[in-house]
N, C-alpha and C positions, 0 to 999 in steps of 0.2 A: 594116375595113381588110383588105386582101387577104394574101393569105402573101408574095407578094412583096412589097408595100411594107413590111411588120414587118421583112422582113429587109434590108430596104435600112436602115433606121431604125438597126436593132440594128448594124450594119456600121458605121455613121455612129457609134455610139457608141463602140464598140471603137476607131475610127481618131482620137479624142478626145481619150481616156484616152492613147494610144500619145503623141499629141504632147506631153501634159503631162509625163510621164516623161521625154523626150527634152531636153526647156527643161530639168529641174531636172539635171541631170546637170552642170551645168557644174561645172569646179574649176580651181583655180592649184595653184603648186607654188613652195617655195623649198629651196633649195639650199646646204651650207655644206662649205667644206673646211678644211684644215689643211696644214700643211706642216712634219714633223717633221725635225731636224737633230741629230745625234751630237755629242757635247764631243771635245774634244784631248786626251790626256793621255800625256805621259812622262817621264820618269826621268832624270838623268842623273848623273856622279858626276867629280869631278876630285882628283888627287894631291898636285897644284900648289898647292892655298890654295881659301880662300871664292869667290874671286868669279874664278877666272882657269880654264882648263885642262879645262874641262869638257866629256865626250864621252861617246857610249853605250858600255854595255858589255854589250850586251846577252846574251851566251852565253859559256858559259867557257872557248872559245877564243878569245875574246876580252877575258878580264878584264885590269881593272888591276891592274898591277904596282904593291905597295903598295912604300912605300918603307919596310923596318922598321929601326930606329937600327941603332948600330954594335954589332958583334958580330953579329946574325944568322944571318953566315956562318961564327963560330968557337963556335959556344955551349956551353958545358959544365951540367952539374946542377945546376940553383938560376938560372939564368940565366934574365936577364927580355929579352925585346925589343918596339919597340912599332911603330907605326906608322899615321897619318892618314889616314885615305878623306873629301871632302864630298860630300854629295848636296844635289839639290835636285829641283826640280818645274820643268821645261823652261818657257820662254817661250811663252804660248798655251794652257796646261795650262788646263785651265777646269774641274776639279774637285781639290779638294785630297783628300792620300791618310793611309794609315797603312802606316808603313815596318816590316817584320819581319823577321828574318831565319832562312829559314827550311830552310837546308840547308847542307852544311860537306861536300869530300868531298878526300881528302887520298892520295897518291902516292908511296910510298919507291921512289925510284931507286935508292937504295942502303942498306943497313940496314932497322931497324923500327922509326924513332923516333917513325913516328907514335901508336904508343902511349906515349911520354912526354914528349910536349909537350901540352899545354892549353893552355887561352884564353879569354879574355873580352875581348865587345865593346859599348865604350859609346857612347850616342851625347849630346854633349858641346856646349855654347856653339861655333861656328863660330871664336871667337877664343882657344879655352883651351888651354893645355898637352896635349899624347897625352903620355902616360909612363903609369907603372906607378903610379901614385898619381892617374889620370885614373879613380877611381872615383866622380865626385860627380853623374854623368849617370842615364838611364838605362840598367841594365843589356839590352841587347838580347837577348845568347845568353851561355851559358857552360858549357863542358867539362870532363872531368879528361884529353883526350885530343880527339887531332884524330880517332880512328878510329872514334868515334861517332859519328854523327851524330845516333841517337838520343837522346844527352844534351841536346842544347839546351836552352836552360830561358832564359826571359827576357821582357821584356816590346813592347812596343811606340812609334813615336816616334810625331809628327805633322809632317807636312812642308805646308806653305801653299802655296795660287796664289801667282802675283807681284799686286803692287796698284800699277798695273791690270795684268790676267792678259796684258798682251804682253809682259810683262816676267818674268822668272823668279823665281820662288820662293824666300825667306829660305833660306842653306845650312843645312845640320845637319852638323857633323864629327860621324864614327865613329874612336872609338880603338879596334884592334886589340890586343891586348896578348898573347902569349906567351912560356909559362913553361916552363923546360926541368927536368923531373923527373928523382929522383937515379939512375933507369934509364936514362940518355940513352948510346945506342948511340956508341963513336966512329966518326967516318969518315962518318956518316949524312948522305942529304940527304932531304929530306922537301919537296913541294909542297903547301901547303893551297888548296884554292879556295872562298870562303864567296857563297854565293847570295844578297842579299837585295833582297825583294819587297816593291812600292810596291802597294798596293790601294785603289782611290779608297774614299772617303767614301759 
């Protein structure tokens, strides 16, 4: 066989082998996605009762004004005043949280009584008495003095979605409770603002 024809031969082979490779090459492909979506979740707190009056508060230029009994604004040494907060988990909230309270920061306009008033806040049955004998909750925070805030010391509540979550979440009342110690300034006015913070689950 001649040089040329071997190589025409061997050419023929090489363009052979090239088409077999080319067939097995096929493939498919599938494809899958997802489509992720964020919960709702917020806070609210009302002055009014469990289930009425309820609005954000969200900054403390904006806090509630707590309504605390009578005397508040005449108090002398020994003297106890109290006053109701409710919270709850907004309508739509789609994760339930753990309520704490975690910051207290407090104002003399006038005098220094912020170092002799104290406090404790519990959070209480939605339907129970706030007074000074409103200890049977759990304790949230408590002071010898509004001008720590380091003091706090207390534990944590639980607040639910609503069932079904369009609807809002079971209240918690918070009693506020303070207590005027035998140092109490006359003439004094004192503002306290307490912080507290909802953390989902």
């Amino acid at each position: 066989m001649s040089r040329k024809v071997r190589a025409l031969l061997a050419g023929g082979v090489v363009l052979g082998i090239g088409a077999a490779a080319t067939l097995a090459a096929w493939n498919d492909s599938e494809f899958a996605t997802g489509t992720f979506s964020s919960g709702v979740f917020n806070l609210q707190g009302s002055t009014e009762g469990a289930a009425e009056g309820y609005a954000d508060h969200a900054a403390a230029d904006g806090a509630a004004a707590l309504g605390f009994s009578a005397g508040f604004d005449n108090l002398s040494p020994g003297d106890v005043t109290y006053a109701p907060f409710w919270v709850r988990l907004d309508a739509g909230t789609t994760a339930p949280a753990t309520l704490d309270l975690v910051a207290i920061d407090s104002t003399d306009t006038t005098g220094t009584n912020s170092g002799q008033l104290g406090y404790s806040v519990y959070a209480i049955d939605a339907a129970a008495d706030c007074d000074e004998t409103a200890t049977g909750g759990t304790l949230l925070g408590t002071a010898t003095t509004l001008a720590d805030d380091a003091e706090i010391a207390g534990g944590t509540t639980a607040l639910p979605v609503g069932d079904p979550t369009t609807e809002p979440g079971a209240a918690t009342q918070l009693c506020f409770i303070v207590t005027a110690a035998a140092g109490l300034g006359q003439g004094g006015e004192t503002t306290a603002t307490w912080q507290l913070t909802a953390t989902t689950d």
